[in-house]
C-alpha positions as CSV (number, residue, x, y, z in Angstrom):
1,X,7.5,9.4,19.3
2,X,7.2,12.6,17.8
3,X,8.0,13.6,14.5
4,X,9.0,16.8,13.3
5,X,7.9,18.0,9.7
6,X,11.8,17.7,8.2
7,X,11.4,14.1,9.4
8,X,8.7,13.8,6.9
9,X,9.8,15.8,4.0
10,X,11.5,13.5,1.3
11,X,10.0,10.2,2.9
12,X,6.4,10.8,3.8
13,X,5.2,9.0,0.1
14,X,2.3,6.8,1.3
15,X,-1.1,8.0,1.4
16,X,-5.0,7.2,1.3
17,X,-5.8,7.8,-2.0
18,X,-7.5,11.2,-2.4
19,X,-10.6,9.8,-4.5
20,X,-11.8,8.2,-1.4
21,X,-12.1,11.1,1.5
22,X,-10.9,14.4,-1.2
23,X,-11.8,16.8,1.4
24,X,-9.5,15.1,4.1
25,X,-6.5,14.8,1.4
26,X,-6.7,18.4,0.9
27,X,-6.7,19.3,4.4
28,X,-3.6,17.1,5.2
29,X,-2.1,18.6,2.3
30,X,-2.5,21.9,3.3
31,X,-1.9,21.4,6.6
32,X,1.6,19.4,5.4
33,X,2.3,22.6,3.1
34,X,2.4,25.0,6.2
35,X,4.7,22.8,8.1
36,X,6.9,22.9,5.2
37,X,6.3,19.4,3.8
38,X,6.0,19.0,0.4
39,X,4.5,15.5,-1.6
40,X,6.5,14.9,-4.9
41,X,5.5,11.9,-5.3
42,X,3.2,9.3,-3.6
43,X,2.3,6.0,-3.5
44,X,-1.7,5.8,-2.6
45,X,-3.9,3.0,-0.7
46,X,-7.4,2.4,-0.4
47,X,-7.0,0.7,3.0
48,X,-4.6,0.8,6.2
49,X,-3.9,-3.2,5.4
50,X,-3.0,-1.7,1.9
51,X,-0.3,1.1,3.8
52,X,1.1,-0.8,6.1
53,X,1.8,-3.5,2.8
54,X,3.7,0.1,1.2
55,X,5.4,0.9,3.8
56,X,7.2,-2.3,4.4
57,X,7.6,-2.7,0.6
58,X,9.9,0.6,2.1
59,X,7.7,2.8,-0.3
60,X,8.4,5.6,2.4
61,X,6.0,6.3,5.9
62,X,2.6,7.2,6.5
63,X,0.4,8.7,8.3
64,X,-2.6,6.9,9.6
65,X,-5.4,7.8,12.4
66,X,-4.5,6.7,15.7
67,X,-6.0,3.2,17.0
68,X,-6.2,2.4,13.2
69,X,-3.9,-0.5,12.5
C-alpha cells in the first residue's frame, strides 16, 4: 500500500514522542512539511506497543519503521 501525503494530512496524529529520538522527530517533520502535511495536533508514544494501543483507540495513523510491530 502506498500512501500519498493528502492521505495523511488531517489523520496522521500518532507519533513517537519527540523527547525520545528529537533529531528523528524533526526530520519527519520536515520531511512531512515538504510533502504538504501538516501536525496540528498529536497524540505521542514512547513505544510501538504504545502506537498501535492509539491507533486502535482510532486516535488517527502512524508511521512506524518497517519490521517494527
Amino acid at each position: 500500500m502506498v500512501l500519498r501525503p493528502t492521505d495523511l494530512q488531517s489523520n496522521l496524529a500518532v507519533l513517537y514522542h519527540p523527547q525520545l529520538h528529537p533529531e528523528a522527530h524533526e526530520q519527519l517533520m520536515e520531511w512531512l512539511g515538504k510533502g504538504g502535511v501538516q501536525i496540528e495536533e498529536s497524540a505521542r508514544a514512547s513505544h510501538p506497543t504504545e502506537m498501535q494501543t492509539l491507533v486502535k483507540a482510532g486516535y488517527g495513523l502512524a508511521l512506524i519503521r518497517e519490521g517494527q510491530s
